[in-house]
C-alpha positions in Angstrom: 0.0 0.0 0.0 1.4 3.6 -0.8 0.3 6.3 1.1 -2.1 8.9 0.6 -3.3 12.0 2.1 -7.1 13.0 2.4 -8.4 16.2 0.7 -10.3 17.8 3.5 -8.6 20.4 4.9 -9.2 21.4 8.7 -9.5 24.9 10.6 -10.8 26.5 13.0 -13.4 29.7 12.8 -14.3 31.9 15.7 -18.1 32.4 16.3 -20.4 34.4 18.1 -22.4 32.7 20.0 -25.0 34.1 22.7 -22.8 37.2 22.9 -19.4 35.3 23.0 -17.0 34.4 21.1 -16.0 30.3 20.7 -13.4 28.9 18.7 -15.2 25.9 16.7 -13.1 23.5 14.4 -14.9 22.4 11.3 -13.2 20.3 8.3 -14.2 20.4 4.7 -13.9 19.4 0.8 -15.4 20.1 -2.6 -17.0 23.1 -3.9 -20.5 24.0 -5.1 -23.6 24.2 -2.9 -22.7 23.9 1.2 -23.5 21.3 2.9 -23.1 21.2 6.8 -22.9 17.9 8.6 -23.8 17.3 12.4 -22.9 15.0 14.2 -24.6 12.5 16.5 -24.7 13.4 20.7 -21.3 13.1 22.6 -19.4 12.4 19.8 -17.5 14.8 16.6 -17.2 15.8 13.4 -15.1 12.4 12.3 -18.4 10.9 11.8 -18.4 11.9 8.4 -14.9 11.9 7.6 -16.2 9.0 4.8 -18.9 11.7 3.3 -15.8 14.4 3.4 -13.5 12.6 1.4 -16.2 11.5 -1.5 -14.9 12.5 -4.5 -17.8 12.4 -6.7 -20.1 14.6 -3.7 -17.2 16.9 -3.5 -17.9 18.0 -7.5 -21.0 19.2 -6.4 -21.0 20.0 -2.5 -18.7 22.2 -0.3 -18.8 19.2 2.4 -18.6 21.1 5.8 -18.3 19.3 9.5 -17.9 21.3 12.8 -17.3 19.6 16.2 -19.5 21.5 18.7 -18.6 23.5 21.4 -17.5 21.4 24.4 -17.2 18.3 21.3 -13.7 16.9 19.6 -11.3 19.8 19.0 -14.1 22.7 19.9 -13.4 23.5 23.7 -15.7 24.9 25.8 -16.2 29.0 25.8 -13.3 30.5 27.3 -15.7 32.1 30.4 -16.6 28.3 31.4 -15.7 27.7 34.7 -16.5 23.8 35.1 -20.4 24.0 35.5 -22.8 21.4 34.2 -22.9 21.9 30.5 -26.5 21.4 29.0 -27.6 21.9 25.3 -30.6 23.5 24.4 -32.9 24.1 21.8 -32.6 27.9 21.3 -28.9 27.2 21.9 -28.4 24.4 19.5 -30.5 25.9 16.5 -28.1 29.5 17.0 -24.7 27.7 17.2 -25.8 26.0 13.5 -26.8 29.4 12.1 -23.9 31.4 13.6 -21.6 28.8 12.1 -23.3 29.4 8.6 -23.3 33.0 9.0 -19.7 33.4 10.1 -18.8 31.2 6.7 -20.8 32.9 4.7 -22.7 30.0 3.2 -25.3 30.7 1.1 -27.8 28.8 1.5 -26.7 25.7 2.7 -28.0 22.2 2.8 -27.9 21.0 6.7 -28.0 17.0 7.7 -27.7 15.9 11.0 -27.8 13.0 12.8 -30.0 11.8 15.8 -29.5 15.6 17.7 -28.4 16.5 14.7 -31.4 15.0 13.0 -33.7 16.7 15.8 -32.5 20.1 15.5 -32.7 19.7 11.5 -36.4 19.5 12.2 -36.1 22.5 14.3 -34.6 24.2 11.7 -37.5 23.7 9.4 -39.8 25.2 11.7 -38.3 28.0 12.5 -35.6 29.5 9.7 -36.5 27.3 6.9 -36.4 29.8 4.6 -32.5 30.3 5.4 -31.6 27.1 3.8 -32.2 25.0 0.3 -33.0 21.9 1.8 -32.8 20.0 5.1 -31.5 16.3 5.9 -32.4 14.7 9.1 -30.8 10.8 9.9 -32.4 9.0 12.5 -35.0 11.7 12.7 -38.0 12.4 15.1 -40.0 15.0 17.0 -39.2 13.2 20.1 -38.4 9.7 21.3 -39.1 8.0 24.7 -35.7 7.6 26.7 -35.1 4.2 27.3 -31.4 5.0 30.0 -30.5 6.0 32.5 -28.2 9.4 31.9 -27.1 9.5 35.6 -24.4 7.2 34.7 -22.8 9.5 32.1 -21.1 11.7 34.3 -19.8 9.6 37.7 -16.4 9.8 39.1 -16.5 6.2 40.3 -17.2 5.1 36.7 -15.6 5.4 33.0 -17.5 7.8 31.6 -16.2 7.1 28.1 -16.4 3.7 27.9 -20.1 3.6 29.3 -21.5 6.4 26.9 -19.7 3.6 24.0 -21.8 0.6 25.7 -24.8 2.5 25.8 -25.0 3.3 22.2 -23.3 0.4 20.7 -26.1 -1.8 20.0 -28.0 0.8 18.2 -25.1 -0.1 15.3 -26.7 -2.1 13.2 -25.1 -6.1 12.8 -23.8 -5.9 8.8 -21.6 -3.4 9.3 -17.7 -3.6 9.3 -16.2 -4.4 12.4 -13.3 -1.2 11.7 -16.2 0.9 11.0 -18.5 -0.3 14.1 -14.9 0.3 16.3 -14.5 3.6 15.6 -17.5 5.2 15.8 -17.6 3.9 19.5 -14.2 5.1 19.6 -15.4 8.4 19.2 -17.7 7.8 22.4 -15.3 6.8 24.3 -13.0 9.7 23.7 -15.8 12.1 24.4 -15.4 15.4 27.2 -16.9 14.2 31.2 -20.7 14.8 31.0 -20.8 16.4 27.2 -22.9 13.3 26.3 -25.2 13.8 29.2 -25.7 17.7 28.4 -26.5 16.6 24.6 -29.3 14.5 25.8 -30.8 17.0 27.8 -32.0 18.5 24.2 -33.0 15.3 22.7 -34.7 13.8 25.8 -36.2 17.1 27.5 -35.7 20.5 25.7 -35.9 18.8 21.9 -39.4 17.5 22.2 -41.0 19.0 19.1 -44.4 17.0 19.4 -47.2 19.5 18.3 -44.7 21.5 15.9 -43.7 19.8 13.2 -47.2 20.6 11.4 -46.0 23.8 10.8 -43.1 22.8 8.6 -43.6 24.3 5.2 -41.8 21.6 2.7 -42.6 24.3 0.2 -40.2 27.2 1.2 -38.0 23.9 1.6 -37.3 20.6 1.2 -37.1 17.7 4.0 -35.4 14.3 4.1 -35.8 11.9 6.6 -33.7 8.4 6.2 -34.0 5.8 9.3 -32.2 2.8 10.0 -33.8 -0.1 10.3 -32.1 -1.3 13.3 -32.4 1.9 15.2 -34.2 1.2 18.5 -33.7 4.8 19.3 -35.0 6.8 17.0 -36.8 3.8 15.6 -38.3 3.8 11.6 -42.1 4.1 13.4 -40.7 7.5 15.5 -40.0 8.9 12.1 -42.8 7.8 9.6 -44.8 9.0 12.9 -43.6 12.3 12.3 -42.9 12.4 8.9 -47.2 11.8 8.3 -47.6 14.8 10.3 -45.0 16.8 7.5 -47.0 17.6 3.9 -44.1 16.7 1.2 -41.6 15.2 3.6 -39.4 12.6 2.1 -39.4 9.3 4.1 -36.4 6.4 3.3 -36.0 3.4 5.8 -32.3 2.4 4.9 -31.9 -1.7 5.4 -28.9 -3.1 7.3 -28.0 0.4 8.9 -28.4 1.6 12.5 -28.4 4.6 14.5 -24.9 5.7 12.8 -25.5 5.3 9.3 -22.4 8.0 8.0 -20.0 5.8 10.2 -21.2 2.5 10.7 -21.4 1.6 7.2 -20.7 4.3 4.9 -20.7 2.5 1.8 -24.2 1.2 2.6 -25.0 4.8 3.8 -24.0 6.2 0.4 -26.6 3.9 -1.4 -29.0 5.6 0.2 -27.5 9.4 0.6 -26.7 9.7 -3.4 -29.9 9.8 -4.7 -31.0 12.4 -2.3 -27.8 14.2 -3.4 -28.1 14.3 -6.7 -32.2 15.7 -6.1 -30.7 18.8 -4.7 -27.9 19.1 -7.0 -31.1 18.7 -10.2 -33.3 21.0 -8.1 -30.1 23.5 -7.7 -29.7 23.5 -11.8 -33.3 23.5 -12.5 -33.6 26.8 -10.5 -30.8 28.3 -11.7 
């Protein structure tokens, strides 16, 4: 084997966020219409390091992926002084559209991931108009918690290693074993109690029940894609609330879990091209 270097490049951009300023590290690759990636809760931006290096999205796509705040190499604001760290709704939605403003993207296509896939949904409620279209993975106005958070964030207990067992079986089984190892990896490496904080959105502060009617598919586009083997966010959770969503776009994906960009990303790509290529026809069509 010869070696080879990756084409993303990495950097770091300094936001504004609730009147102060955080230094967030994003990665990217390609050029054309933006497209910003969000990871999954407690984990980074190396989720879609696959996605990133794809050299036929990257003809089309500026491929963007920021760790954030308090996530992978984005550390906490510099006033934090070691209190409880808890996302939030209002806080979650104006960290994505800071980031987009302080790029300058134009707009961008957003896809996130379980949060990420939440918050997408927030998105289309509330600033819809402020993007071209929205993907949301493992995708739903709310799901019933099924752990206990309390052991996330215990001195007498690897943090790390119990956020990785907690969310490893929601991988599904056909996936590579390399691929299944690192995105628990990612867990494990995560900062004491971030994962904890991230589910305070998705199990508390993120419960969109009641809202999502208001989504206007119209002004723009939706895409929810499920694993099958996600018990989490679980394919019913999101045809549930894609019914409530005139125009929303509904894929289950087969042998993928709660992970899809990192569990199996060739799998993942079978079912991420085609919606892909309808923004990049849709982008052409209007000019």
């Amino acid at each position: 084997m010869s070696a080879y270097v990756e084409p993303m490049i990495g950097r770091y951009v300094h936001v504004d966020i609730g009147g102060e300023m955080h230094r967030i590290y994003f990665e990217e690759n390609g050029a054309g219409i933006p497209l910003v990636c969000l990871h999954t809760a407690g984990s980074d931006a190396r989720q879609w390091r696959h996605l990133l290096a794809d050299a036929e999205f990257a003809k089309h796509f500026r491929i963007i992926a920021f760790d954030m705040p308090w996530h992978g190499k984005s550390n906490p604001p510099a006033s934090w002084t070691g209190e409880e760290y808890q996302l939030t709704t209002a806080r979650y939605t104006e960290t994505i559209r800071a980031f987009c403003k302080a790029l300058k993207l134009d707009k961008p296509v957003v896809m996130g991931c379980s949060i990420g896939g939440r918050i997408v949904l927030n998105l289309a409620i509330d600033h819809a108009a402020e993007f071209r279209a929205l993907i949301g993975l493992e995708a739903a106005d709310f799901q019933a918690p099924w752990y206990d958070t309390t052991w996330l964030n215990r001195p007498d207990v690897h943090g790390g290693e119990v956020c990785a067992a907690l969310v490893s079986g929601l991988i599904a089984p056909q996936g590579p074993q390399a691929a299944r190892t690192e995105t628990l990896w990612g867990y494990k490496q995560g900062g004491p109690g971030v994962f904890k904080g991230d589910l305070y959105f998705y199990r508390v502060d993120g419960d969109l029940r009641g809202r999502v009617e208001n989504i206007d598919t119209d002004v723009c586009p939706l895409f929810l894609l499920t694993g099958e083997y996600d018990f989490s966010c679980t394919p019913e959770d999101t045809k549930r609330t894609a019914a409530a969503i005139r125009g929303a776009h509904v894929t289950i994906m087969e042998q993928l879990g709660h992970f899809p960009m990192s569990e199996n990303p060739e799998q993942f790509r079978r079912y991420i091209e085609p919606v892909l290529a309808q923004i990049v026809a849709s982008a052409k069509a209007t000019g």
